[in-house]
C-alpha positions in Angstrom: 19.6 14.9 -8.3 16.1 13.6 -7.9 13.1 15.5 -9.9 11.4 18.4 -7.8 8.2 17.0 -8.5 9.4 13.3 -7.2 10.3 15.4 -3.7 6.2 14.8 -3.2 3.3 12.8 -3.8 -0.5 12.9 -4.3 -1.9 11.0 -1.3 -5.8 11.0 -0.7 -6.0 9.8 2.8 -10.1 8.9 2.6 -9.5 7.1 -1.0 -6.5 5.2 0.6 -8.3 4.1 4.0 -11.7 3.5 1.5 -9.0 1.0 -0.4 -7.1 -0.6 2.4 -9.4 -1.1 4.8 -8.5 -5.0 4.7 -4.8 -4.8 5.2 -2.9 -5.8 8.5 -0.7 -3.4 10.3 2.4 -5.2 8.7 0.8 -4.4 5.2 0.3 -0.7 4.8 3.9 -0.2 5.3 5.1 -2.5 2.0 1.9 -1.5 0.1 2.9 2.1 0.4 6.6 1.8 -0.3 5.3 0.1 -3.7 3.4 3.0 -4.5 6.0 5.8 -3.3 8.5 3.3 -5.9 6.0 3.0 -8.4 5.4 7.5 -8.1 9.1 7.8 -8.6 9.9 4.9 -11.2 6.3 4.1 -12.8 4.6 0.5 -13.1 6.7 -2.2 -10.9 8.5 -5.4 -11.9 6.1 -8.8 -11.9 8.8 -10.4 -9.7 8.3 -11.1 -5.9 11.9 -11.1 -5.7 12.0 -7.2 -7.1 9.1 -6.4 -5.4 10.4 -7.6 -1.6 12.8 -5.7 -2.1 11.2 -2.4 -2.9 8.8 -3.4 -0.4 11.5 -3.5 2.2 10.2 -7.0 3.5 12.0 -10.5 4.0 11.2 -12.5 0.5 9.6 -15.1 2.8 7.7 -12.8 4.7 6.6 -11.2 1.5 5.5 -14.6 0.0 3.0 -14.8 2.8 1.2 -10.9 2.2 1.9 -11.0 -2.1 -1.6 -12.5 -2.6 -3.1 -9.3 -0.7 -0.8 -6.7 -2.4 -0.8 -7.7 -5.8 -5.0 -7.4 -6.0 -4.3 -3.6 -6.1 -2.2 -4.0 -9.8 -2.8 -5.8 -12.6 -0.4 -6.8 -15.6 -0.3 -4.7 -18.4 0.9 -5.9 -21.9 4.1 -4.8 -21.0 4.6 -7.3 -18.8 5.0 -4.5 -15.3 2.7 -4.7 -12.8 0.0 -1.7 -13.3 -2.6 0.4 -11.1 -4.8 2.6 -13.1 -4.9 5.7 -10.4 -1.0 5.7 -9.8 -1.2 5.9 -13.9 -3.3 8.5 -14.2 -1.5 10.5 -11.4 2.0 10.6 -13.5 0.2 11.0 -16.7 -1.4 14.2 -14.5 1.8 15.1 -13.1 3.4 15.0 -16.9 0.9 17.3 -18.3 1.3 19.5 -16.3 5.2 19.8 -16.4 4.8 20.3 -20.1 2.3 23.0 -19.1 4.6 24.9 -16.9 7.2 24.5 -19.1 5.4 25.9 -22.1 3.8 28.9 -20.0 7.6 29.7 -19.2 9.1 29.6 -22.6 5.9 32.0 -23.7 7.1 34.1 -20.9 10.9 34.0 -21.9 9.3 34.4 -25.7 7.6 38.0 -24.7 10.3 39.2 -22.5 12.8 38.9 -25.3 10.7 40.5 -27.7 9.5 43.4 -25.8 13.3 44.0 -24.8 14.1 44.3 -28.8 11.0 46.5 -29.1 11.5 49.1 -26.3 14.5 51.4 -25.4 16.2 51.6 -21.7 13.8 54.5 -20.4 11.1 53.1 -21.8 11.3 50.5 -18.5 8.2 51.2 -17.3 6.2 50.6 -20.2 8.1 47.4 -20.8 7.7 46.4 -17.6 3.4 46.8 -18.2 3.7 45.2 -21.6 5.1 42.4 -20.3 2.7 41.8 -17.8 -0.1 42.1 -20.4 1.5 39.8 -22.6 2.3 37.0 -20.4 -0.9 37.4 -18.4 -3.0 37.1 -21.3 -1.4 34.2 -22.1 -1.4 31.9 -19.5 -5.1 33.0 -18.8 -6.2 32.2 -21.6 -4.4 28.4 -21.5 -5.9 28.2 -18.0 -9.4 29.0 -19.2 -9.0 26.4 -22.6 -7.6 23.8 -19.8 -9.8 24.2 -17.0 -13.5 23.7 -18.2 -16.4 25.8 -16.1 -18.1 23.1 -13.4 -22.0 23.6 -12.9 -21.6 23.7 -9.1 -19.1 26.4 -9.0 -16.7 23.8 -7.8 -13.2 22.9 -9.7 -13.4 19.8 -11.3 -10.3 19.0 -9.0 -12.0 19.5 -5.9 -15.4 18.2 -7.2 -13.6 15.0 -8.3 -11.5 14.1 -5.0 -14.6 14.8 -3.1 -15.8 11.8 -5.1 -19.9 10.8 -5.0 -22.0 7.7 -3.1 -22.9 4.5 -4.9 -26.4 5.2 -7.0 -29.0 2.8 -5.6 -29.5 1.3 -9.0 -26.0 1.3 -10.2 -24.9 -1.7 -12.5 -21.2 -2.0 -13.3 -20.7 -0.9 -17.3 -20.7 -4.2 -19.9 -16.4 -4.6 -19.7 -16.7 -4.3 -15.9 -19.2 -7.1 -15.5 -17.2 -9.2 -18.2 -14.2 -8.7 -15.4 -16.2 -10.6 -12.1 -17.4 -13.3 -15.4 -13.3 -13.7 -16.7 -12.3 -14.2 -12.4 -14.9 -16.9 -12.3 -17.3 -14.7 -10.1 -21.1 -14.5 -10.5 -21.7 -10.7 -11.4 -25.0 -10.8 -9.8 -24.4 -12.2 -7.0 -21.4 -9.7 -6.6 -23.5 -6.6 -7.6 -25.6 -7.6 -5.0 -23.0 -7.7 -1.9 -21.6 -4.6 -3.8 -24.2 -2.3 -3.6 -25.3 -3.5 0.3 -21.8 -2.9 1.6 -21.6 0.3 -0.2 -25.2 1.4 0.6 -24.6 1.0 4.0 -21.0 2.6 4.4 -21.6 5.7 6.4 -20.1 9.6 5.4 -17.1 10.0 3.5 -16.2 6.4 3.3 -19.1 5.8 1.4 -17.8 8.0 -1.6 -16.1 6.9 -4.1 -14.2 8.9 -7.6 -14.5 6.3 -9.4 -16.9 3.4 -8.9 -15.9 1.4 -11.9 -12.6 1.3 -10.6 -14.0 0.3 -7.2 -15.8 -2.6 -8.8 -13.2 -3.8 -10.7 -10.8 -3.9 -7.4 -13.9 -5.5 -5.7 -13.7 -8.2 -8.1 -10.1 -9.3 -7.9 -10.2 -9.2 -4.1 -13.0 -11.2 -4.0 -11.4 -13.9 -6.5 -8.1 -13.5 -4.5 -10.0 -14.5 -1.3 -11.9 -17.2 -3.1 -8.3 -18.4 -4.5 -7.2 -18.7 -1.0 -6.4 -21.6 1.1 -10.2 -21.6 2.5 -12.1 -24.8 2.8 -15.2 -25.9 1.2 -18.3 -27.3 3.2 -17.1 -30.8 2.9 -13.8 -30.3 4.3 -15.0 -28.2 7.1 -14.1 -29.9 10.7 -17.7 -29.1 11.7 -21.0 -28.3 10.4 -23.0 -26.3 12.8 -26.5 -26.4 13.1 -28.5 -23.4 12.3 -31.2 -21.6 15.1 -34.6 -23.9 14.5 -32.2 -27.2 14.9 -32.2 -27.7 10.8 -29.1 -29.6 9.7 -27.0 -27.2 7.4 -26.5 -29.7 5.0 -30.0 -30.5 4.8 -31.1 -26.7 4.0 -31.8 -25.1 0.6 -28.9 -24.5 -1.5 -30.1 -21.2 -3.0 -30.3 -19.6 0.3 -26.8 -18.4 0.4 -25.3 -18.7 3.9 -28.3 -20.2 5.2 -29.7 -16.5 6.0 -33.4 -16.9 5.5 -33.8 -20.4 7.1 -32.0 -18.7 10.1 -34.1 -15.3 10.3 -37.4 -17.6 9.7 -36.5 -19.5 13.1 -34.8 -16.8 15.4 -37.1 -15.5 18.1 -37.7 -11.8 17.3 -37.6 -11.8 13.7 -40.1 -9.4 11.5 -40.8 -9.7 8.0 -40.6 -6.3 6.2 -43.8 -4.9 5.5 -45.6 -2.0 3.8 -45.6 0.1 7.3 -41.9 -0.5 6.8 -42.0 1.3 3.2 -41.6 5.6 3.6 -41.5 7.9 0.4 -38.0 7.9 0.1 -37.5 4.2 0.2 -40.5 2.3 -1.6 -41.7 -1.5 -0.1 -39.6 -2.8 -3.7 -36.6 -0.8 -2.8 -36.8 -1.8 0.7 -37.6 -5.4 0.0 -34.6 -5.5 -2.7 -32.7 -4.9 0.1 -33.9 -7.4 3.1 -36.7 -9.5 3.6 -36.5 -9.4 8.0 -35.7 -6.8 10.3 -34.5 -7.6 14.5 -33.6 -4.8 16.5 -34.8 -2.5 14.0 -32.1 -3.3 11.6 -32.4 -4.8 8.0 -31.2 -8.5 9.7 -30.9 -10.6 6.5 -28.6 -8.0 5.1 -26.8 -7.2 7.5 -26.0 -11.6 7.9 -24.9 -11.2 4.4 -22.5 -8.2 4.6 -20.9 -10.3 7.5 -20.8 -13.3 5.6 -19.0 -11.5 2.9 -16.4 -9.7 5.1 -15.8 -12.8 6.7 -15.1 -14.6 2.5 -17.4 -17.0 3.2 -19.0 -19.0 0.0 -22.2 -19.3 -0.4 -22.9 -23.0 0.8 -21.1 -22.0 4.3 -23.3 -22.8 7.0 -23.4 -22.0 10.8 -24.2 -20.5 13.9 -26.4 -17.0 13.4 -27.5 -16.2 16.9 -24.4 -14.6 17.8 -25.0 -11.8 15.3 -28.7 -11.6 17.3 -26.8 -10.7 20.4 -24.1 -8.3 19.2 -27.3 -6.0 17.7 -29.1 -7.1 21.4 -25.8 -5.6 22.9 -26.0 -2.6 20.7 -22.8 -3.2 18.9 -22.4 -1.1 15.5 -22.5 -3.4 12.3 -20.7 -0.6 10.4 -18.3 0.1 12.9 -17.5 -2.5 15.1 -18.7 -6.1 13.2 -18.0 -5.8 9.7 -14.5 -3.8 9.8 -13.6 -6.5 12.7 -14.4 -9.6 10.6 -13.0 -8.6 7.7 -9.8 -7.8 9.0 -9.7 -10.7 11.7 -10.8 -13.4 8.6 -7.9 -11.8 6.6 -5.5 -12.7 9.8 -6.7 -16.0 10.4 -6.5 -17.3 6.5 -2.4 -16.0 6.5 -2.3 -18.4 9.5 -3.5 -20.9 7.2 -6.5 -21.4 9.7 -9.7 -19.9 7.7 -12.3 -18.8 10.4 -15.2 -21.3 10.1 -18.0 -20.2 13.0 -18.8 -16.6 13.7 -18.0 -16.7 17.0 -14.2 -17.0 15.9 -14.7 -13.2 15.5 -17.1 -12.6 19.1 -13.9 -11.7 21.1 -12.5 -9.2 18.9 -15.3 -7.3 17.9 -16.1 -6.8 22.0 -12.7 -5.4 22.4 -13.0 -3.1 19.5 -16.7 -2.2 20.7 -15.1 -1.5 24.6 -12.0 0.4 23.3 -14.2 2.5 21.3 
């Protein structure tokens, strides 16, 4: 018979969505049989073979969607495919078994003695000892287990509710040495990092564990940069960026050709100090964008796109498109980003990496209709 605590499973829809926001339909189904497997049985076998199967998905078709899938584990030194939550749920889950189990031998314990101590009409005393026995002790292990939280709170809830990225947040030393060991620049990650999650609106924008968010940022973004996506030489086309600048010809430190493209776009503002307000500082503001169109931080906003879209940083194209989505009054949060990264992650498993930004133009209109 299976356990009674294998009958059900932890499952924090916001952290999930937060986490997956990149799969395809066709992935949420195998990425959540491997974790229901993986709640059941613990860390999974490094074999694609193992893992199709527990995935319930044709090896070939599998093949195609690992790449995704296998960014959300890592291998331990036991050779087993790992994910740090799904380990620290079972370790939860073990403690507190042993917990229970404890609290009911103590129970078991203090019934059997106050039965040896007491005669047959003394059953209503026994009965009160009894509860004063057992009730003082599991109080007291819940008081030594569960420490007092300053916002009145349980940790439990306080934790799940989870907490928004700090504006100056830096990943701890081993995390950065992480993005360095996948061949990423940290910096240049950090920066992408903290604009996405900066801008990511109510409960999506909280996170339990930003570390842990990082670290998962990381690997995706090596995963994508793994991928079968071309580099500015083998591109079909170069397009020219607004102002009629050749792309090849621009400066190789602008990354994505951003500020050459917000210098020559009609309606462009630089930020300013009139832009600056007590809660966000000029250097805070500036840190973030340089130009503003439609009243929107434009420069950031390009490179947020950019980043769903897992462009490097010598890509090189079109921008005016994203000038007349914000003309059109289509959400960045809701309707562009979301729509380019999950559109670039379709068009790479076709093997044909988007290379223009009006690959995504149709899509993100029938998203911004349907909504």
């Amino acid at each position: 018979m299976p356990r009674k605590d294998d009958e059900w499973m932890p499952w924090y829809i916001g952290r999930y969505l937060g986490d997956t926001m990149h799969l395809s339909y066709d992935q949420h189904g195998p990425y959540s049989f491997l974790l229901m497997h993986y709640w059941r049985k613990g860390p999974l076998p490094d074999d694609d073979t193992q893992l199709a199967a527990i995935a319930k998905v044709p090896p070939l078709k599998w093949k195609r969607m690992s790449s995704v899938i296998r960014a959300f584990f890592y291998v331990g030194d036991d050779g087993m495919l790992h994910q740090k939550r799904s380990d620290e749920e079972r370790e939860r889950r073990a403690e507190i078994s042993a917990k229970r189990s404890v609290a009911g031998r103590a129970g078991v314990e203090a019934k059997a003695g106050l039965n040896s101590q007491f005669q047959p009409n003394d059953r209503e005393a026994n009965a009160s000892g009894l509860l004063d026995v057992c009730g003082t002790q599991v109080q007291k292990q819940v008081q030594e287990e569960v420490p007092p939280s300053p916002s009145g709170k349980s940790p439990q809830r306080e934790k799940s509710l989870g907490s928004r990225l700090p504006e100056d947040w830096r990943p701890p030393d081993e995390d950065r040495q992480i993005a360095v060991d996948l061949g990423l620049d940290p910096e240049a990650v950090l920066a992408m990092f903290r604009d996405y999650w900066l801008a990511k609106p109510g409960k999506e924008g909280r996170k339990a564990d930003w570390p842990a968010t990082w670290r998962n940022w990381c690997r995706r973004d090596a995963e994508r940069k793994k991928s079968n996506r071309p580099g500015p030489a083998e591109l079909p086309f170069l397009t020219p960026i607004a102002g009629g600048k050749e792309a090849a010809a621009s400066d190789p430190n602008d990354h994505w050709g951003v500020d050459a493209w917000c210098k020559s776009h009609p309606g462009m503002e630089p930020i300013t100090a009139k832009d600056a307000t007590e809660r966000v500082p000029l250097d805070a503001l500036l840190a973030k964008g340089k130009w503003k169109y439609g009243g929107k931080l434009i420069d950031r906003t390009a490179r947020q796109v950019a980043e769903a879209a897992g462009w490097n940083h010598s890509w090189r194209g079109d921008w005016s498109v994203l000038a007349q989505w914000i003309d059109e009054g289509i959400s960045t949060t809701d309707h562009i980003i979301p729509t380019v990264h999950r559109m670039s992650e379709w068009f790479r498993s076709k093997g044909q990496p988007a290379t223009t930004l009006r690959a995504f133009d149709k899509a993100i209109r029938e998203r911004k209709a349907a909504a």
